[in-house]
C-alpha positions as CSV (number, residue, x, y, z in Angstrom):
1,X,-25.4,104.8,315.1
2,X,-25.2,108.0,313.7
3,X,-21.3,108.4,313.9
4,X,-21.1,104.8,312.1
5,X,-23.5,105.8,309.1
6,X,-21.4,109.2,308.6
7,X,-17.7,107.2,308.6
8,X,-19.1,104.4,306.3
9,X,-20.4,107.3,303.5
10,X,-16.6,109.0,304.4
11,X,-14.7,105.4,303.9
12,X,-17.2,104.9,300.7
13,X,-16.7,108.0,299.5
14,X,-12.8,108.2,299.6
15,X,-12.7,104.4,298.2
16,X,-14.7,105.9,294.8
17,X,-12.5,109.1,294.9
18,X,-9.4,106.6,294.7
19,X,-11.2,104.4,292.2
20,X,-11.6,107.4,289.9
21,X,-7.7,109.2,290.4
22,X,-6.0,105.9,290.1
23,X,-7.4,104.5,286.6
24,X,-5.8,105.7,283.6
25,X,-6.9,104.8,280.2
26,X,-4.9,102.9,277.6
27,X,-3.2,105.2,274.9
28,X,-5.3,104.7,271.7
29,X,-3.4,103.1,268.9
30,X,-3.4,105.3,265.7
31,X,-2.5,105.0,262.2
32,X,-1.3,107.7,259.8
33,X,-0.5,108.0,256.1
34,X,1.4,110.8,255.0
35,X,2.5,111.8,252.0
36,X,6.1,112.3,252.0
37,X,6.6,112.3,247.5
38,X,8.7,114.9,247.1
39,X,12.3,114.6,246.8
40,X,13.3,117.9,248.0
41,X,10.9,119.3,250.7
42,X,10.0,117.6,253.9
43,X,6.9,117.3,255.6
44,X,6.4,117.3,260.0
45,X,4.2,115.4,261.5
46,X,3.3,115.9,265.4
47,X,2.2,112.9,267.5
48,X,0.2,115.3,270.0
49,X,-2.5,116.5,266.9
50,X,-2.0,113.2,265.1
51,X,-1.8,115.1,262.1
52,X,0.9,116.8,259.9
53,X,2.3,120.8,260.7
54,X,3.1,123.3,258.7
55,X,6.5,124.6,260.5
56,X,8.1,128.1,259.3
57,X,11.6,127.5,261.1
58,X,12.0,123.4,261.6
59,X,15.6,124.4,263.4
60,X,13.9,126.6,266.1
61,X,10.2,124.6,266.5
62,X,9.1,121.9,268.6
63,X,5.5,121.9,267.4
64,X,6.9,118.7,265.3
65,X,8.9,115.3,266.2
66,X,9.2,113.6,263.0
67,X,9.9,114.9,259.4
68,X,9.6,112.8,256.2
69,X,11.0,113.2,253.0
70,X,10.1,110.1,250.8
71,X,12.2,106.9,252.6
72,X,14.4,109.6,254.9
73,X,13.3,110.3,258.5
74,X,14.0,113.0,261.2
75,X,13.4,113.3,264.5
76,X,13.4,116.6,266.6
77,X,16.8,116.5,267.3
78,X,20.2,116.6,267.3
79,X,21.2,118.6,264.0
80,X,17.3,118.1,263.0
81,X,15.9,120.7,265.5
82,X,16.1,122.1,268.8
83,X,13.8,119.8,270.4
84,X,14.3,116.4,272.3
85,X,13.6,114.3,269.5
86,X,16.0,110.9,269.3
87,X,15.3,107.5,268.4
88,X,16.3,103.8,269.9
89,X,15.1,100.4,268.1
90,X,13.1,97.9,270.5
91,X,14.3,95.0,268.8
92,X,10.9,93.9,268.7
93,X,8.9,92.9,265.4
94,X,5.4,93.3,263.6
95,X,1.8,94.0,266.1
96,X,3.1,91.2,268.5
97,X,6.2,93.4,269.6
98,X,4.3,96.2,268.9
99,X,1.7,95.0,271.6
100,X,4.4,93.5,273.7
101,X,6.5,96.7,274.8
102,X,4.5,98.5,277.7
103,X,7.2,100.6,279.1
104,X,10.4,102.3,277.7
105,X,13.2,100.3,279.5
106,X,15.5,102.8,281.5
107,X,18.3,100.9,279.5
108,X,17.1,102.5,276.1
109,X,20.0,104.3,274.0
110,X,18.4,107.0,272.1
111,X,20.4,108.4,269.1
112,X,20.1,112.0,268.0
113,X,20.0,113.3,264.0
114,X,23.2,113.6,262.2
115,X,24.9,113.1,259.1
116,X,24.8,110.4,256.9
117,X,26.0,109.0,253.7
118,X,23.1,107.9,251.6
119,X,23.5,106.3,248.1
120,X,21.2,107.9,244.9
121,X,21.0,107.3,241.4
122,X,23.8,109.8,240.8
123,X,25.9,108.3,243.5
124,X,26.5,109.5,247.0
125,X,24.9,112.3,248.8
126,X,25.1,113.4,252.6
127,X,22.0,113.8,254.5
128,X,21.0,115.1,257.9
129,X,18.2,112.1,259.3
130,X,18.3,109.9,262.3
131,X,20.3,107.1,261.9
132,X,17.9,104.5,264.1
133,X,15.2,105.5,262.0
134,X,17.2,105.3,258.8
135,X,16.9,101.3,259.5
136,X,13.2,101.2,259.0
137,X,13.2,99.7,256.0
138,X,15.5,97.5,253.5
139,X,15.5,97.3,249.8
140,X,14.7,94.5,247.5
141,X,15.3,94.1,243.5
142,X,12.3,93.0,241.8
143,X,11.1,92.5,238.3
144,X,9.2,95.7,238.9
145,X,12.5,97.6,240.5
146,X,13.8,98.3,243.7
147,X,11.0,98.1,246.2
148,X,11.1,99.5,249.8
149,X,10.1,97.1,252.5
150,X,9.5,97.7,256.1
151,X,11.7,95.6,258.6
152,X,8.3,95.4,260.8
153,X,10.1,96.8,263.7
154,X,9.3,98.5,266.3
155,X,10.7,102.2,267.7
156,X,10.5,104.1,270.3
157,X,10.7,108.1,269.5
158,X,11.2,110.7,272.0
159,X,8.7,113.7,271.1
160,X,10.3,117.3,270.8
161,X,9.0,117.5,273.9
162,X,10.5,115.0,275.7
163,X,7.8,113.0,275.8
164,X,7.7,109.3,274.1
165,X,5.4,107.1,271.2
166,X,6.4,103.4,270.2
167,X,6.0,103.6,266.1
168,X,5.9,100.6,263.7
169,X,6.4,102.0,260.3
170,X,4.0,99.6,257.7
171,X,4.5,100.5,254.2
172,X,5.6,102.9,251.9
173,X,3.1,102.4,249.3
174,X,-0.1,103.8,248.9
175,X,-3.6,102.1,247.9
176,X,-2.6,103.1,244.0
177,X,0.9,101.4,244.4
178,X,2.3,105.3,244.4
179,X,5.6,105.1,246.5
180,X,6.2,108.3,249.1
181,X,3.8,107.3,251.2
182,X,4.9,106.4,254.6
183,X,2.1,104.5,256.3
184,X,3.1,104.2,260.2
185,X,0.9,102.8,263.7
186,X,2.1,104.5,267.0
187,X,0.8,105.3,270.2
188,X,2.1,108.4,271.9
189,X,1.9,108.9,275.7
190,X,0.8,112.5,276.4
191,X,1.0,112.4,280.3
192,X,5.3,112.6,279.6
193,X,5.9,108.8,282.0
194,X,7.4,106.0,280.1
195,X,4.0,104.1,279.7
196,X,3.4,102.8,276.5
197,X,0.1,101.2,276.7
């Protein structure tokens, strides 16, 4: 009697044990506004604090995985930085595709930073971003002047690190109207697997 008591608490004990290891909680999904005005400097933002860095040599860090500088975007990458950073679009759209992609297919084609041709007011001007990320957004001509408009879809960034977030950039307009701010919704897997919920 005693030997079946004893391997009941074992079997209970190993079934809770499992229980606990097994379940993993979802990634939270967060939102971030960050203030990417100025036309000359950039500002790095890391998924792992949620918040932006101050970074002394952006070529040799990996403490970020994405740089702004007001519409242009960098990841960690390529001619960006020595990190893993790259890009690839989902081809999904808006909090529906945002909620529907779970995993990072193992077909994804991630795209590194390089040079690009960008238009300005005084023409044409060469500038080192990722060119996934580049697409985020399209332009329309208003009474008002050229607004920015996300496309409402959905990325998937590789971290300096190697490790991977789903972003779904939302505006680029703050609460005042002011343009330079890049409001984005991600959720960043820390654990490094391809989960992405």
């Amino acid at each position: 009697m005693k030997k079946i008591i004893y391997l009941s608490a074992v079997v209970l004990v190993s079934f809770f044990a499992c229980k606990k290891t097994d379940s993993k909680q979802p990634i939270q999904s967060q939102e971030f506004e960050i203030n990417s005005t100025g036309s000359t400097t950039w500002k790095y933002f890391s998924f792992a604090t949620n918040d932006t860095v101050t970074v002394a040599d952006p070529a040799n860090s990996t403490t970020w995985d994405l740089a702004f500088q007001r519409y242009r975007i960098k990841t960690n990458g390529g001619l960006s930085g020595s990190g893993s950073g790259s890009a690839a679009i989902s081809y999904l759209k808006g909090q529906t595709g945002f909620d529907a992609l779970k995993v990072v297919p193992d077909t994804t084609t991630f795209k590194t930073d390089t040079s690009i041709s960008i238009a300005v007011q005084q023409g044409y001007a060469i500038y080192i971003v990722n060119p996934v990320l580049y697409n985020w957004f399209s332009l329309e001509f208003a009474t008002q002047g050229t607004q920015i408009v996300p496309t409402d879809d959905i990325f998937i960034v590789k971290t300096a690190t190697g490790k991977y977030a789903k972003v779904w950039f939302k505006s680029y307009y703050s609460a005042l109207n002011l343009s330079g701010y890049v409001t984005f919704q991600y959720k960043y897997q820390s654990d490094g697997t391809k989960t992405l919920e």
